[in-house]
PyMOL Python script that loads the backbone (N, CA, C, O; Angstrom):
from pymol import cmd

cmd.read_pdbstr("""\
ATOM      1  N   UNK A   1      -7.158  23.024  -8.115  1.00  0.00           N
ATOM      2  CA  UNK A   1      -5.737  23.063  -8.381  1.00  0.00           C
ATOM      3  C   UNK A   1      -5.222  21.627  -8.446  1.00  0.00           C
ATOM      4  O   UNK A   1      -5.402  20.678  -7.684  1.00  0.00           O
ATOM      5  N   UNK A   2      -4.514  21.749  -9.603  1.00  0.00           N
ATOM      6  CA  UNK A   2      -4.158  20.157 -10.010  1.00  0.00           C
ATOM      7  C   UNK A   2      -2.751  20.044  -8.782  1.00  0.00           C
ATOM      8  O   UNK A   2      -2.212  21.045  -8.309  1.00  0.00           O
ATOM      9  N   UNK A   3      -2.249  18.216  -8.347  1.00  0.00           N
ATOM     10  CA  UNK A   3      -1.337  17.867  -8.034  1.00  0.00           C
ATOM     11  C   UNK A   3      -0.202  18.981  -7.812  1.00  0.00           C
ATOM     12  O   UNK A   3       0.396  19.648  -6.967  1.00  0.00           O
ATOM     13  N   UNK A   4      -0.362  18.655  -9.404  1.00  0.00           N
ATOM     14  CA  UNK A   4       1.409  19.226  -9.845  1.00  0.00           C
ATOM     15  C   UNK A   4       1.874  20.384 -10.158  1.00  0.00           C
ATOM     16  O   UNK A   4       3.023  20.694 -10.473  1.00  0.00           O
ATOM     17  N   UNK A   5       0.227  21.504  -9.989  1.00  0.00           N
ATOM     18  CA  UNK A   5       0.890  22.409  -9.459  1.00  0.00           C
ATOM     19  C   UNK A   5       1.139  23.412  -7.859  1.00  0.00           C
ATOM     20  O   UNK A   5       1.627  24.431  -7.369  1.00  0.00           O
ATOM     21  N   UNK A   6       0.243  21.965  -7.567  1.00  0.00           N
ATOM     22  CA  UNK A   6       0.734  22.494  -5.781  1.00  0.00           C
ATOM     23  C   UNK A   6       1.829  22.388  -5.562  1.00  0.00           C
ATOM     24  O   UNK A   6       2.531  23.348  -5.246  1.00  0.00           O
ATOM     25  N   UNK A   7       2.368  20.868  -5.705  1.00  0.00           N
ATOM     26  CA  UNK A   7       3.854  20.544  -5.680  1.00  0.00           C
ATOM     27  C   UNK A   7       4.927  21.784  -6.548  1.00  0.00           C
ATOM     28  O   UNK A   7       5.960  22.165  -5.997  1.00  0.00           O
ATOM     29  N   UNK A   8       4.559  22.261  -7.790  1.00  0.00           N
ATOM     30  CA  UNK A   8       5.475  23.481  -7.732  1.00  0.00           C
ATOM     31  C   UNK A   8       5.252  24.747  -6.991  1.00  0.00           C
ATOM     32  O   UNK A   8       6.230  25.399  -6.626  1.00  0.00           O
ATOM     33  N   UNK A   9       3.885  25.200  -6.707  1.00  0.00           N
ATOM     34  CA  UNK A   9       3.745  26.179  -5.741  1.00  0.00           C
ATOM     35  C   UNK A   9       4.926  26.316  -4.747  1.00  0.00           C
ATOM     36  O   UNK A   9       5.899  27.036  -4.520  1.00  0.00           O
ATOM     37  N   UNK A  10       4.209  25.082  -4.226  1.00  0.00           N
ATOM     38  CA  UNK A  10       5.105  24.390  -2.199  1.00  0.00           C
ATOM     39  C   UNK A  10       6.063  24.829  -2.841  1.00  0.00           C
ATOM     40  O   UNK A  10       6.136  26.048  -2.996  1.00  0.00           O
ATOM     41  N   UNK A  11       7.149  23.899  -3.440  1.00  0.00           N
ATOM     42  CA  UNK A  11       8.429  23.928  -4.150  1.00  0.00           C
ATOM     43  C   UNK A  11       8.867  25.535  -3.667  1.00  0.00           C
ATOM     44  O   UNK A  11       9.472  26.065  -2.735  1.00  0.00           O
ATOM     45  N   UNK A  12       8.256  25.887  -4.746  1.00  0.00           N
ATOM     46  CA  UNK A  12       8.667  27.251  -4.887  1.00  0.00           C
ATOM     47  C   UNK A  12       8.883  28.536  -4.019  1.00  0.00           C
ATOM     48  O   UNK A  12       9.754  29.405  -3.981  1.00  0.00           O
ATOM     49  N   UNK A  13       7.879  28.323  -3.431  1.00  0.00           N
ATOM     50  CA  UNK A  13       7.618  29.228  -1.905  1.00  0.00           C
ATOM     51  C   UNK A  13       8.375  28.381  -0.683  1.00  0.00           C
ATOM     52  O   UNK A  13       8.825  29.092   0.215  1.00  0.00           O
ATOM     53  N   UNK A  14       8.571  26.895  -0.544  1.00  0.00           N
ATOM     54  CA  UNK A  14       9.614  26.867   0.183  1.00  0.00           C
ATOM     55  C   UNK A  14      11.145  27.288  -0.015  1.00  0.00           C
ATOM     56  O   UNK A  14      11.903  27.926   0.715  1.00  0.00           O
ATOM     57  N   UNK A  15      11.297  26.773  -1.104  1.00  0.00           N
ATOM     58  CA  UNK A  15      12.712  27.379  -1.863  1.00  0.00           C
ATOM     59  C   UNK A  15      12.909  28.612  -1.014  1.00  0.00           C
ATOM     60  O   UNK A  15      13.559  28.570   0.031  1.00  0.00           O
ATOM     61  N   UNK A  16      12.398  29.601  -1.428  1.00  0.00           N
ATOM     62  CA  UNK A  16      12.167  31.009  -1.191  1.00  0.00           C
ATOM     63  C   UNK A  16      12.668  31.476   0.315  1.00  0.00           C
ATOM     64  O   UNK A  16      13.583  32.146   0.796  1.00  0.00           O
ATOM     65  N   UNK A  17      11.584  30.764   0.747  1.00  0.00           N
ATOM     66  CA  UNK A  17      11.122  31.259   2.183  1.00  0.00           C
ATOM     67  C   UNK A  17      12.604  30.759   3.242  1.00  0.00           C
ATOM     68  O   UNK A  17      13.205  31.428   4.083  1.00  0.00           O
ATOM     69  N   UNK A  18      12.879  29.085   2.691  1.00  0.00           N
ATOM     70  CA  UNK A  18      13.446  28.550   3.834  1.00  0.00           C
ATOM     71  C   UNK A  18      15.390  28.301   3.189  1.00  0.00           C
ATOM     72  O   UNK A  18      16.315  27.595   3.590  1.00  0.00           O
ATOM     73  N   UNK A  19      15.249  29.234   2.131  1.00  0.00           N
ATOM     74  CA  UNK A  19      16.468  29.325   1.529  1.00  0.00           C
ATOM     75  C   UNK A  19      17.586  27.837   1.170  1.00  0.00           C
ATOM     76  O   UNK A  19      18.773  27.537   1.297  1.00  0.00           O
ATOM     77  N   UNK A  20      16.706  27.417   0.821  1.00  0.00           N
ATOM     78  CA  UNK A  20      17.515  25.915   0.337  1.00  0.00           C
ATOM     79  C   UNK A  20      17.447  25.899  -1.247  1.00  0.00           C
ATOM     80  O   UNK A  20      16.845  26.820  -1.798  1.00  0.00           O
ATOM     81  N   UNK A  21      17.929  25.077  -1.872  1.00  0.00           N
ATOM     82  CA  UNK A  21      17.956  24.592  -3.523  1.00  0.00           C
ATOM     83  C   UNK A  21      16.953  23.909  -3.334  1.00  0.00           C
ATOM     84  O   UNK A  21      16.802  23.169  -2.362  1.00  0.00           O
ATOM     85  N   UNK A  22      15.892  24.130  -4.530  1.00  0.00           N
ATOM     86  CA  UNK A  22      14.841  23.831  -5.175  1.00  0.00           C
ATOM     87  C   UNK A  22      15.109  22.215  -5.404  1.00  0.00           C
ATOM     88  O   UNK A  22      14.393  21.319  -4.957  1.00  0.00           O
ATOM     89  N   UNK A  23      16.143  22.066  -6.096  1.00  0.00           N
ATOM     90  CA  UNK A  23      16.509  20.660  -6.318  1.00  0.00           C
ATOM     91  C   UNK A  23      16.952  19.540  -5.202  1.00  0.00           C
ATOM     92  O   UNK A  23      17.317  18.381  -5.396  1.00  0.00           O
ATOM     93  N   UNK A  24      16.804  20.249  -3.994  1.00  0.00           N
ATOM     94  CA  UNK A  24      16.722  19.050  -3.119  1.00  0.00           C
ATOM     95  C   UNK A  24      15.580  18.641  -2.148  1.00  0.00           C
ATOM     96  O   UNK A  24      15.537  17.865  -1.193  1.00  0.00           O
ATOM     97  N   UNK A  25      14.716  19.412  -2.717  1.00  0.00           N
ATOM     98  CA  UNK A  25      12.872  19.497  -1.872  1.00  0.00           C
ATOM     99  C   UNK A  25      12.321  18.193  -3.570  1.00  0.00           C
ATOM    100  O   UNK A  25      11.958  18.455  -4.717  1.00  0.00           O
ATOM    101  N   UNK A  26      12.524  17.025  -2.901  1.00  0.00           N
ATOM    102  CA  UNK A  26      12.149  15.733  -3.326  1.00  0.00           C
ATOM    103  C   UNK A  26      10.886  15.532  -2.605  1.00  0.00           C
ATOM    104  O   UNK A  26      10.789  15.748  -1.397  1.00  0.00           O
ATOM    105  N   UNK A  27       9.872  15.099  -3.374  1.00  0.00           N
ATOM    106  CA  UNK A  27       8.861  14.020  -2.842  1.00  0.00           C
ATOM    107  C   UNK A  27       8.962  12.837  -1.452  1.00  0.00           C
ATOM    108  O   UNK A  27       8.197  12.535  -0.537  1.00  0.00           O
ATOM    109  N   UNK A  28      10.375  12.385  -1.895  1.00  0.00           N
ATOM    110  CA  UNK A  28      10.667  11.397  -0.955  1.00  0.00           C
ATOM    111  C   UNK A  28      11.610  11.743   0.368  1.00  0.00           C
ATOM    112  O   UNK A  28      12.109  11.048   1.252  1.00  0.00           O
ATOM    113  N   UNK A  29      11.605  13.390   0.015  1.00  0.00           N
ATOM    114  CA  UNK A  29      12.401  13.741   0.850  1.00  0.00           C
ATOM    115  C   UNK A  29      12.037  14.408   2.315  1.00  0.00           C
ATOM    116  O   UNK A  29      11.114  15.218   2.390  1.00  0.00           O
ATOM    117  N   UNK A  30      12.861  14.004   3.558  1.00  0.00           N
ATOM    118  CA  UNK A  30      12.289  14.275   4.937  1.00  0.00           C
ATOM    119  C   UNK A  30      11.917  16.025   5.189  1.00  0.00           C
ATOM    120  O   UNK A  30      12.847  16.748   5.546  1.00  0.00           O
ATOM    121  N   UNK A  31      10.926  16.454   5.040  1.00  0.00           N
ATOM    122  CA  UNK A  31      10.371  17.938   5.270  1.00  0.00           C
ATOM    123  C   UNK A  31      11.362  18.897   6.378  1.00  0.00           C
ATOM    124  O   UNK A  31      11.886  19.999   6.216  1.00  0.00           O
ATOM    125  N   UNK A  32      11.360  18.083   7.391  1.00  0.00           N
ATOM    126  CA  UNK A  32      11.825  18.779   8.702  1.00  0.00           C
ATOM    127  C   UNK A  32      13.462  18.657   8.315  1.00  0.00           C
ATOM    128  O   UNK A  32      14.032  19.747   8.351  1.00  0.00           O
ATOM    129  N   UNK A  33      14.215  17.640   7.992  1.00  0.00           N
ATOM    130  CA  UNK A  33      15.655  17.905   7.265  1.00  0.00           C
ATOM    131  C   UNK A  33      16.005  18.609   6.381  1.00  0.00           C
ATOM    132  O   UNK A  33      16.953  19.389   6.279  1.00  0.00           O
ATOM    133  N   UNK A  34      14.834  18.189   5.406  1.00  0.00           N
ATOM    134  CA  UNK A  34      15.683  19.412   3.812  1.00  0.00           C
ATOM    135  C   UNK A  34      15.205  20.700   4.312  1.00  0.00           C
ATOM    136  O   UNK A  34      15.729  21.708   3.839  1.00  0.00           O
ATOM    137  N   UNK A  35      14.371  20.811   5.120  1.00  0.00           N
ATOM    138  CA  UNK A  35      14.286  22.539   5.281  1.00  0.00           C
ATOM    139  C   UNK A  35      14.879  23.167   6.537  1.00  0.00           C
ATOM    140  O   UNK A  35      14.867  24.366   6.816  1.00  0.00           O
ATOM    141  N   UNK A  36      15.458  22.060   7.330  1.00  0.00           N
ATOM    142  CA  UNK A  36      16.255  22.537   8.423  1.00  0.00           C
ATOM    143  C   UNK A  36      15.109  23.031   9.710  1.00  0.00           C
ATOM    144  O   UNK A  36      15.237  24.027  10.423  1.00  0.00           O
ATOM    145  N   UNK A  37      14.173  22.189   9.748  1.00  0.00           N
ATOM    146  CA  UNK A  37      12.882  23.264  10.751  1.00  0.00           C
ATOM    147  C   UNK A  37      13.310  23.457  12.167  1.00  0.00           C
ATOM    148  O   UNK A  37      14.214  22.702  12.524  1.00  0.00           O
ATOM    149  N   UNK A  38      13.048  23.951  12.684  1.00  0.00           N
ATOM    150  CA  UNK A  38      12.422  24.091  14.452  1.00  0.00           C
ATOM    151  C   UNK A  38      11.242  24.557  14.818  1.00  0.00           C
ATOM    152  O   UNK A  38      10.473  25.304  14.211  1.00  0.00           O
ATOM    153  N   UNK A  39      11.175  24.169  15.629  1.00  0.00           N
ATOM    154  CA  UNK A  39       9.691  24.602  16.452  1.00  0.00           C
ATOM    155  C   UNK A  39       9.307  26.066  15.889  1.00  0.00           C
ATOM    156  O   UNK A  39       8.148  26.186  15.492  1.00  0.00           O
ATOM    157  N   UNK A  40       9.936  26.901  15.831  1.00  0.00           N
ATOM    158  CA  UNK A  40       9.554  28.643  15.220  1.00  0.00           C
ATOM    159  C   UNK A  40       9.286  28.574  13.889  1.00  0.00           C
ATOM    160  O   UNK A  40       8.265  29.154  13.522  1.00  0.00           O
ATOM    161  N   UNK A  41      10.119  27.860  12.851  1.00  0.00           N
ATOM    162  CA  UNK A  41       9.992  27.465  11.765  1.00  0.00           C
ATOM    163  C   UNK A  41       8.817  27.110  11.424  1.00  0.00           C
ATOM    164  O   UNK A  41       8.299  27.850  10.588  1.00  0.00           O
ATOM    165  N   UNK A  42       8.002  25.941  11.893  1.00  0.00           N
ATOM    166  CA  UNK A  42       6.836  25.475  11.402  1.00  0.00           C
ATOM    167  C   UNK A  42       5.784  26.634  11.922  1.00  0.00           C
ATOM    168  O   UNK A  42       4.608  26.368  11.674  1.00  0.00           O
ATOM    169  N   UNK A  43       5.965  27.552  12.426  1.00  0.00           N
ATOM    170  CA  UNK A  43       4.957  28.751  12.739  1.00  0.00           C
ATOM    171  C   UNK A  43       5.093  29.381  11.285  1.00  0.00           C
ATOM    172  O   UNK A  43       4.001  29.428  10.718  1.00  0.00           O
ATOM    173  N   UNK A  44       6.233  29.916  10.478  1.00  0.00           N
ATOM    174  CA  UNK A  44       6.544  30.164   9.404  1.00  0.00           C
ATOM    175  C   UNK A  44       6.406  29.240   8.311  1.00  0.00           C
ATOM    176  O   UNK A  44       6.577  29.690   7.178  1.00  0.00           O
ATOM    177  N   UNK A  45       6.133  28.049   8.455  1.00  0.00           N
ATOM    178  CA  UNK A  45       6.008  26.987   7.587  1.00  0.00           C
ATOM    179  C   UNK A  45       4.329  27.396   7.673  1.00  0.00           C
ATOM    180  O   UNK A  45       4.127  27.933   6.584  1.00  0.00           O
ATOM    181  N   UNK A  46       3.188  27.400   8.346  1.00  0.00           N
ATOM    182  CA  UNK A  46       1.996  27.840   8.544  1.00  0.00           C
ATOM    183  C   UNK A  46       1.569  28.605   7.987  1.00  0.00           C
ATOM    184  O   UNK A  46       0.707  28.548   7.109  1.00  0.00           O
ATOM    185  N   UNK A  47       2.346  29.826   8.598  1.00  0.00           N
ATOM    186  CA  UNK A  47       1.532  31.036   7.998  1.00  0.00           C
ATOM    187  C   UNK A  47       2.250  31.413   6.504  1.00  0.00           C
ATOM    188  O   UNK A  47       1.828  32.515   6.152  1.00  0.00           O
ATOM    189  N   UNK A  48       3.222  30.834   5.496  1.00  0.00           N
ATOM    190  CA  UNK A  48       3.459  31.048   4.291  1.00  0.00           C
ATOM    191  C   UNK A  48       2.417  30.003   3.681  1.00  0.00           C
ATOM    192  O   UNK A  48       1.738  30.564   2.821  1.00  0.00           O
ATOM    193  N   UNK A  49       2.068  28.634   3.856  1.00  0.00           N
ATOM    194  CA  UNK A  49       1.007  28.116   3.318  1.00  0.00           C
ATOM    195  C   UNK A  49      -0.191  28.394   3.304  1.00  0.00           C
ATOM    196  O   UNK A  49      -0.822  28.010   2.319  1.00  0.00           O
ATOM    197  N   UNK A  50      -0.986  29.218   4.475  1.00  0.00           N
ATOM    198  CA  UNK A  50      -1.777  29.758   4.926  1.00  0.00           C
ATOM    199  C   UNK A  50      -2.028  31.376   3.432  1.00  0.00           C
ATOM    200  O   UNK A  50      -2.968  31.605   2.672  1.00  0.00           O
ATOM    201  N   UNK A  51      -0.773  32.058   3.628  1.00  0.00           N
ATOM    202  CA  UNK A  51      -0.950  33.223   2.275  1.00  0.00           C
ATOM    203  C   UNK A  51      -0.793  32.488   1.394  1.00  0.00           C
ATOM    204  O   UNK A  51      -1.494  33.014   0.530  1.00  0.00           O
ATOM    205  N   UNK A  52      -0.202  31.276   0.783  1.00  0.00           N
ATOM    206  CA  UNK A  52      -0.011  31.253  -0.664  1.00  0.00           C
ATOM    207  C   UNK A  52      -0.932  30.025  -1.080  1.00  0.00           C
ATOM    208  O   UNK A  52      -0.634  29.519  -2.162  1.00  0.00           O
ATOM    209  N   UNK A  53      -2.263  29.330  -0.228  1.00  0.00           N
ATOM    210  CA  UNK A  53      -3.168  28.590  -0.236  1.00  0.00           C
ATOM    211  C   UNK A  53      -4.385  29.466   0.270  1.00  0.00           C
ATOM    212  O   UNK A  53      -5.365  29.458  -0.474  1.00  0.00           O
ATOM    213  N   UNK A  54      -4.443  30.002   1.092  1.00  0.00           N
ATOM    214  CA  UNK A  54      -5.727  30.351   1.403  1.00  0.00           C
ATOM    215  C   UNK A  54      -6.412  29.385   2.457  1.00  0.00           C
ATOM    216  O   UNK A  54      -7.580  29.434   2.843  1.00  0.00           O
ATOM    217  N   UNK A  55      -5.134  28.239   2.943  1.00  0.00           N
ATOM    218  CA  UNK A  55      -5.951  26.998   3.897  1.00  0.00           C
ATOM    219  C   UNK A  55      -5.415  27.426   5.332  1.00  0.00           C
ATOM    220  O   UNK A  55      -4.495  28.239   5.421  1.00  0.00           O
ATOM    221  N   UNK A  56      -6.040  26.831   6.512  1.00  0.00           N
ATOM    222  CA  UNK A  56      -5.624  26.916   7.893  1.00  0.00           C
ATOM    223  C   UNK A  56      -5.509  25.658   8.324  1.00  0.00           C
ATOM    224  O   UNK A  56      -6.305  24.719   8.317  1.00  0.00           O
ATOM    225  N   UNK A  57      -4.019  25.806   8.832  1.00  0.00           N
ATOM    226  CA  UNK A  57      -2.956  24.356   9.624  1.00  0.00           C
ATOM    227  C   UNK A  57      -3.049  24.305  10.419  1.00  0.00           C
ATOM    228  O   UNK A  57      -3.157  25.452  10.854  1.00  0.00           O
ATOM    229  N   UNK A  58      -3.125  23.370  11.430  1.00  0.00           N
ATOM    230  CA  UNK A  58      -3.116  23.443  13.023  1.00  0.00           C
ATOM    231  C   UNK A  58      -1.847  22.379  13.126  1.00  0.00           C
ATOM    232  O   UNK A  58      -1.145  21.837  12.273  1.00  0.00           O
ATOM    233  N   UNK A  59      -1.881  22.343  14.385  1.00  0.00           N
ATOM    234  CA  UNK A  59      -0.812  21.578  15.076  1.00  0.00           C
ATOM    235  C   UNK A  59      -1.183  19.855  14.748  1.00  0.00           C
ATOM    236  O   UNK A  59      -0.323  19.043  14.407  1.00  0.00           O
ATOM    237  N   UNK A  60      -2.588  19.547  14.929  1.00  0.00           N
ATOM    238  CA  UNK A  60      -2.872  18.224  14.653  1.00  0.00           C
ATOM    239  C   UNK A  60      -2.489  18.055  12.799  1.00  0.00           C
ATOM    240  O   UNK A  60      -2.091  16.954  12.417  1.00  0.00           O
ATOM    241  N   UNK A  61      -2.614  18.962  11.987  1.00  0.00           N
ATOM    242  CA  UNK A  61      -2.213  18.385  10.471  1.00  0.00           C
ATOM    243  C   UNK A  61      -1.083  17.632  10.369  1.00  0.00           C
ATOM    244  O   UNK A  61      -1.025  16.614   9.679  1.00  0.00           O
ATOM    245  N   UNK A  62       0.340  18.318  11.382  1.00  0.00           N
ATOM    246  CA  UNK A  62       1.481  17.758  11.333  1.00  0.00           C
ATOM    247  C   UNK A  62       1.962  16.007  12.124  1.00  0.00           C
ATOM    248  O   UNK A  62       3.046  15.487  11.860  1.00  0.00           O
ATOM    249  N   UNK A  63       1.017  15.401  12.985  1.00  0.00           N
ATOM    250  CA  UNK A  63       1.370  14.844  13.285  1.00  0.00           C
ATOM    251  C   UNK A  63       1.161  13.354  11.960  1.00  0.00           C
ATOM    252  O   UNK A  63       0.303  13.201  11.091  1.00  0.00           O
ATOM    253  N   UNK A  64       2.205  12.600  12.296  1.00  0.00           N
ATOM    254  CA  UNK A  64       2.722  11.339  11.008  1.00  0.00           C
ATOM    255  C   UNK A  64       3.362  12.002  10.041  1.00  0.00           C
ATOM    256  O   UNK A  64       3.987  11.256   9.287  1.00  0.00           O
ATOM    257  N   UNK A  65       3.445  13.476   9.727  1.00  0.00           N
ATOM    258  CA  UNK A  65       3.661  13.870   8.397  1.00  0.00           C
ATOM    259  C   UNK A  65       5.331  13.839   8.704  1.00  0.00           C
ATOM    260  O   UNK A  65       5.787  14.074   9.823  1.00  0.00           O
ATOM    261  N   UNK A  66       6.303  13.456   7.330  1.00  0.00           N
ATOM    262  CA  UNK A  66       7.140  13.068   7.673  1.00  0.00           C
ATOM    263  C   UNK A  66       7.981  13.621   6.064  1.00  0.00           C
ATOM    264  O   UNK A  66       9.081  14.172   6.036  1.00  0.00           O
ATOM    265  N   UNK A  67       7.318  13.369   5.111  1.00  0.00           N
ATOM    266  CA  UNK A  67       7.538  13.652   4.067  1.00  0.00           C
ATOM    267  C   UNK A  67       7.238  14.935   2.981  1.00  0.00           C
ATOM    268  O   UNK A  67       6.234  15.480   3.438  1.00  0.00           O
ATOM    269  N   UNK A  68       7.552  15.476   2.061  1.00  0.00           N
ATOM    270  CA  UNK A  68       7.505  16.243   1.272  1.00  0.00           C
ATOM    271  C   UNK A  68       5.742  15.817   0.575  1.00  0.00           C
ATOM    272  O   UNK A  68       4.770  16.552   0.749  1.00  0.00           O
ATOM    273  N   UNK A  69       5.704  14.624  -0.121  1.00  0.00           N
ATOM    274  CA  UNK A  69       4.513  14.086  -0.533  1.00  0.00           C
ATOM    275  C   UNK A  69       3.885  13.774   0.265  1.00  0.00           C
ATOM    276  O   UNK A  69       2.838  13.250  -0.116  1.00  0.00           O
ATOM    277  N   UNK A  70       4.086  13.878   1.793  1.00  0.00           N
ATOM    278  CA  UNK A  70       2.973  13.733   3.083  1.00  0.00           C
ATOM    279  C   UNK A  70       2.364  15.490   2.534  1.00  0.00           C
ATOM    280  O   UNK A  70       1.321  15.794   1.954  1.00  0.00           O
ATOM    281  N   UNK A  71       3.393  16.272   2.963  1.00  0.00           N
ATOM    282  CA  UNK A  71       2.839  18.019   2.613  1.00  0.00           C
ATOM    283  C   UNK A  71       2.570  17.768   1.831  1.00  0.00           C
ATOM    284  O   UNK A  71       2.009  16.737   2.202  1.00  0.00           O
ATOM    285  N   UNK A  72       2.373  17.790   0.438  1.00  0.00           N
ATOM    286  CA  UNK A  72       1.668  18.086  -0.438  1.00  0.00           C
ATOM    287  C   UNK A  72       0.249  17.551  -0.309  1.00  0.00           C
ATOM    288  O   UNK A  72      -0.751  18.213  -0.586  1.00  0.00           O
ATOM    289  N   UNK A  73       0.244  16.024   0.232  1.00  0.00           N
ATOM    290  CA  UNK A  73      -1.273  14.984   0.389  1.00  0.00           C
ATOM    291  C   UNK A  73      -1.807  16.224   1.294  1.00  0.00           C
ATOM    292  O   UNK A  73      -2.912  16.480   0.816  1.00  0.00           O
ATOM    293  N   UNK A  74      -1.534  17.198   2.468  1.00  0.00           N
ATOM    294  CA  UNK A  74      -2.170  17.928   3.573  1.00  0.00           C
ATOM    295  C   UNK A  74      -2.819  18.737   2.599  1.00  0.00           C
ATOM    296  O   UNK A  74      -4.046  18.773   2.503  1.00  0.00           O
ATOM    297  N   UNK A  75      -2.019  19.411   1.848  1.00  0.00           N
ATOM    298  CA  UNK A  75      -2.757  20.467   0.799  1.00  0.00           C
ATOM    299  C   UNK A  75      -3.743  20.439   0.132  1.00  0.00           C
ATOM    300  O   UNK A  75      -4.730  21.174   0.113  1.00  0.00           O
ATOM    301  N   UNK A  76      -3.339  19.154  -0.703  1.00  0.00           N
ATOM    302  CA  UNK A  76      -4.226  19.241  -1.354  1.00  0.00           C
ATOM    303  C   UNK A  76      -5.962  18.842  -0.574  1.00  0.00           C
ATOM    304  O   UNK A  76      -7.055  19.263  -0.955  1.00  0.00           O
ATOM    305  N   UNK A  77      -5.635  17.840   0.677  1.00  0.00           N
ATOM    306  CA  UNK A  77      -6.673  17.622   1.512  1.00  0.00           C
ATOM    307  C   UNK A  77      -7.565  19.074   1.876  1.00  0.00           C
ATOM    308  O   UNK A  77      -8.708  19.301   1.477  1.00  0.00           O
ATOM    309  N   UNK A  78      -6.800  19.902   2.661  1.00  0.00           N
ATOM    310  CA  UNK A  78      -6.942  20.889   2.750  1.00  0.00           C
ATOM    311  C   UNK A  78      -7.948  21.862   1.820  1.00  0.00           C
ATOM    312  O   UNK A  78      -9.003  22.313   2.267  1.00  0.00           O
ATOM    313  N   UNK A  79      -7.340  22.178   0.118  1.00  0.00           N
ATOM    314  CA  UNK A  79      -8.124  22.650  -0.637  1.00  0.00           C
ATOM    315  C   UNK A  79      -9.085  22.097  -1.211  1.00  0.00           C
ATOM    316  O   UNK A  79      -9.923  22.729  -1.854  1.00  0.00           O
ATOM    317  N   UNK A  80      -9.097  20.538  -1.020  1.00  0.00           N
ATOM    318  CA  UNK A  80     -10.248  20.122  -1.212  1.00  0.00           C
ATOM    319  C   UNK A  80     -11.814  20.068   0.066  1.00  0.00           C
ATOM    320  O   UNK A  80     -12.976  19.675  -0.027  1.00  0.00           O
ATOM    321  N   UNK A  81     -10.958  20.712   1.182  1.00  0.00           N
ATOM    322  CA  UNK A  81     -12.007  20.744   2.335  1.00  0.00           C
ATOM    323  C   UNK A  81     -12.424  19.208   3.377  1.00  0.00           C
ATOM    324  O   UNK A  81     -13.300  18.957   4.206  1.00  0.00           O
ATOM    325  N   UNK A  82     -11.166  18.380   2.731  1.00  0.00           N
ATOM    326  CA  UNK A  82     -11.329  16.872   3.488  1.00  0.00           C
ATOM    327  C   UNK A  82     -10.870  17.212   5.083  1.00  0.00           C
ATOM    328  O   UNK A  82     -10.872  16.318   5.930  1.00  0.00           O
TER     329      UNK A  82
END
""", "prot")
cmd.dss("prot")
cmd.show_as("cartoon", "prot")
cmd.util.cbc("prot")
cmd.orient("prot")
């Protein structure tokens, strides 16, 4: 799976899931702000990447990640098995 269409996957299924505008889930934009998270949240942030990847997150993936293009770099790490 290329880049760009993980980045619309994510996009898309966050949109969805965490009920925000599509158009403000930026690359450069802070993950835990534009989607409003809490601690319960990223359990739901997990297990929707988990069905719509097929990958398993732990608690250590998240630490430094800070960004939108941090998530996407996890993913694609992830489906590549790094």
């Amino acid at each position: 799976m290329s880049k760009e269409e993980i980045i619309k996957k994510t996009n898309s299924f966050l949109s969805e899931e965490f009920e925000v505008d599509i158009d403000t889930i930026r690359p450069d934009a802070v993950l835990k702000d534009t989607l409003g998270l809490d601690s319960l949240d990223y359990v739901d942030l997990v297990v929707t990447v988990e069905a719509n990847f097929g990958v398993k997150l732990g608690e250590a993936d998240f630490v430094g990640l800070s960004t939108f293009n941090d998530f996407y770099r996890l993913i694609e790490r992830k489906l590549n098995n790094e």
